[in-house]
N, C-alpha and C positions, 0 to 999 in steps of 0.2 A: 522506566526507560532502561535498557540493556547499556553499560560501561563499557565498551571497547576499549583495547590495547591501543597503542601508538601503529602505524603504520609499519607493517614487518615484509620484508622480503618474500616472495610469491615462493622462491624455494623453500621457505622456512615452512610453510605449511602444504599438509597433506591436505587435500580440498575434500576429498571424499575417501577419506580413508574408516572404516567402520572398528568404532573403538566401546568394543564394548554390549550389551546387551539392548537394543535396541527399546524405546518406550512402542506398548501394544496399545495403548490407548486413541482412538481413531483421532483421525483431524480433526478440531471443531471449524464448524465453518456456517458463519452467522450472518445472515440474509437481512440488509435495510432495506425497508421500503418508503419512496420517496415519490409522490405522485402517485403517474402508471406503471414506474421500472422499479425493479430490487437489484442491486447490486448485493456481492457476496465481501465479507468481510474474513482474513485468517491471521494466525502467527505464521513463522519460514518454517515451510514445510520441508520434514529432513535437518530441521536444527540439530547440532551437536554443537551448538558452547555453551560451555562451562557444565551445568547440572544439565542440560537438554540430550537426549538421546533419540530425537525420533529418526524415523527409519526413511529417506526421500522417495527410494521408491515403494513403498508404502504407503507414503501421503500422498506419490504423483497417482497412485490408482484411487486414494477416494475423489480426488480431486475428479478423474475420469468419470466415478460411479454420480459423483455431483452434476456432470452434465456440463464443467466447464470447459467454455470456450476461449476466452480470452482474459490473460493473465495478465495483471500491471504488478511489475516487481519494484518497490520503492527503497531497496537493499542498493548501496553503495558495493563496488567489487570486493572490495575490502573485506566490508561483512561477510560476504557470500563467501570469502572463504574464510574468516575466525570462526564463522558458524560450520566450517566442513561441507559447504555445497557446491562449492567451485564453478564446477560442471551443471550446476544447476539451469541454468538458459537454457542451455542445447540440451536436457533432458527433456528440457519442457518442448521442446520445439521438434524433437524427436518421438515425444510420442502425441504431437499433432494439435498442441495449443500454439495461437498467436500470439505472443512474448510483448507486452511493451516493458521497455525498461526503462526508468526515468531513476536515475540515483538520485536522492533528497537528500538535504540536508532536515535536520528536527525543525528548524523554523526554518521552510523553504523561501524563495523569492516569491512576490505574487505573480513573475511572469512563466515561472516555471509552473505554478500551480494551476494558470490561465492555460499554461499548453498541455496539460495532464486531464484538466478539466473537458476542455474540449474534445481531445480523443476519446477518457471514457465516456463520455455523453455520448459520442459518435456511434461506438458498441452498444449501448443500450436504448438507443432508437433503432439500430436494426435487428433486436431481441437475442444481443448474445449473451449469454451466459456469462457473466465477468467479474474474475476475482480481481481482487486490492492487497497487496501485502507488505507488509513491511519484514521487524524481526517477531517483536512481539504481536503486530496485531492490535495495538492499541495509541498508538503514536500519531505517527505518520499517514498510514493506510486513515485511519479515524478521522484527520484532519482531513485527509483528501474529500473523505465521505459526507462529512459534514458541510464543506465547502460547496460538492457536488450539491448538495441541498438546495443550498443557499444560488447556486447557479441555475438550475433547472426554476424553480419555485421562487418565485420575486416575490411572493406577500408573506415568504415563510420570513422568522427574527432569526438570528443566530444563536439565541438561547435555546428555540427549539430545535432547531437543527443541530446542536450539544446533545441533548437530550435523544434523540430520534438512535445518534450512535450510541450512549449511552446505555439505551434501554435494549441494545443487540448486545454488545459488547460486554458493557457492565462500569460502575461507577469510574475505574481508571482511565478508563478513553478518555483521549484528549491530554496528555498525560502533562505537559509542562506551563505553565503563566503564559508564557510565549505562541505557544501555540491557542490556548485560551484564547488570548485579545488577535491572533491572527483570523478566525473566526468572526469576533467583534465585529472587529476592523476589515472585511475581507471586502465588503461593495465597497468602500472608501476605496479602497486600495483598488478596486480593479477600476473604478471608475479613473483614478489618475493615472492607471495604467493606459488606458482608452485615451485619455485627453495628450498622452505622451505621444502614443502612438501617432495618431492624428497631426500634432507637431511636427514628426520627424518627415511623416511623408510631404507636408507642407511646407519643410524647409527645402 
């Protein structure tokens, strides 16, 4: 899990300012398959904090050469600019992908996760191409992915829907306790999400 700074003024940071010799090493960008659909899995493409030097538009063209179509950015504004991509949305959306942007917290809400779920589900029944990202790639975006599992596929367990990201990713996904038993616990959770729901409209 990447350590951000405290909350710093927007003037305080260059968002895309290029410091430094950029990293040539291509995106990685790692494909689950879950049922009939694969979704695409990456770290922030264009990271520069701390040790990170990749290059954005550099990644936004493998990203093109990958065939994708729709992007779920799971980066807080914040991030987007300690990492130097600022302008990262409207790049993306300038050169012709559909942006969702959902800022996450590392242990989201389950109804934020239920409305993130839904959307990409929505993308990949009608066969778009769609990345997940968070900063690293193995957090957030992983949690999503794993959930997504567990969403589409009712007889899958959540150990193997752990596993499923795991085995793209590699052993760090899913990175914190909290997200672990979010996973666990995720039909629990969505189920009294449902029974709430239900309530409200019947009050």
């Amino acid at each position: 899990m990447v350590h951000f700074p405290p909350p710093t003024p927007i003037n305080d940071w260059d968002s895309d300012e290029e410091d430094g010799i950029a990293d040539q090493t291509p995106l990685v960008i790692d494909w689950v398959n879950i049922l009939n659909v694969s979704v695409a899995v990456s770290s922030l493409p264009g990271n520069r904090f701390a040790g990170a030097r990749r290059s954005l538009v550099a990644d936004i063209e493998a990203l093109k050469e990958a065939a994708i179509q729709d992007i779920f950015v799971l980066c807080t504004d914040d991030e987007l600019r300690w990492c130097k991509v600022g302008s990262m949305i409207e790049d993306y959306r300038k050169k012709g992908f559909t942006v969702h942007h959902y800022p996450m917290a590392e242990e989201p809400a389950v109804e934020m996760c239920v409305d993130v779920l839904q959307n990409l589900h929505s993308c990949l029944q009608k066969s778009r191409r769609t990345l997940v990202h968070c900063v690293d790639g193995l957090g957030r975006s992983c949690l999503v992915v794993a959930l997504l599992a567990l969403y589409i596929n009712e007889d899958l367990s959540p150990f193997v829907a752990i596993e499923l990201v795991r085995h793209a990713r590699g052993a760090a996904a899913i990175q914190t306790i909290k997200q672990y038993y979010c996973v666990l616990e995720f039909r629990k959770n969505w189920a009294d999400h449902v029974v709430q729901q239900q309530y409200r409209m019947q009050s």
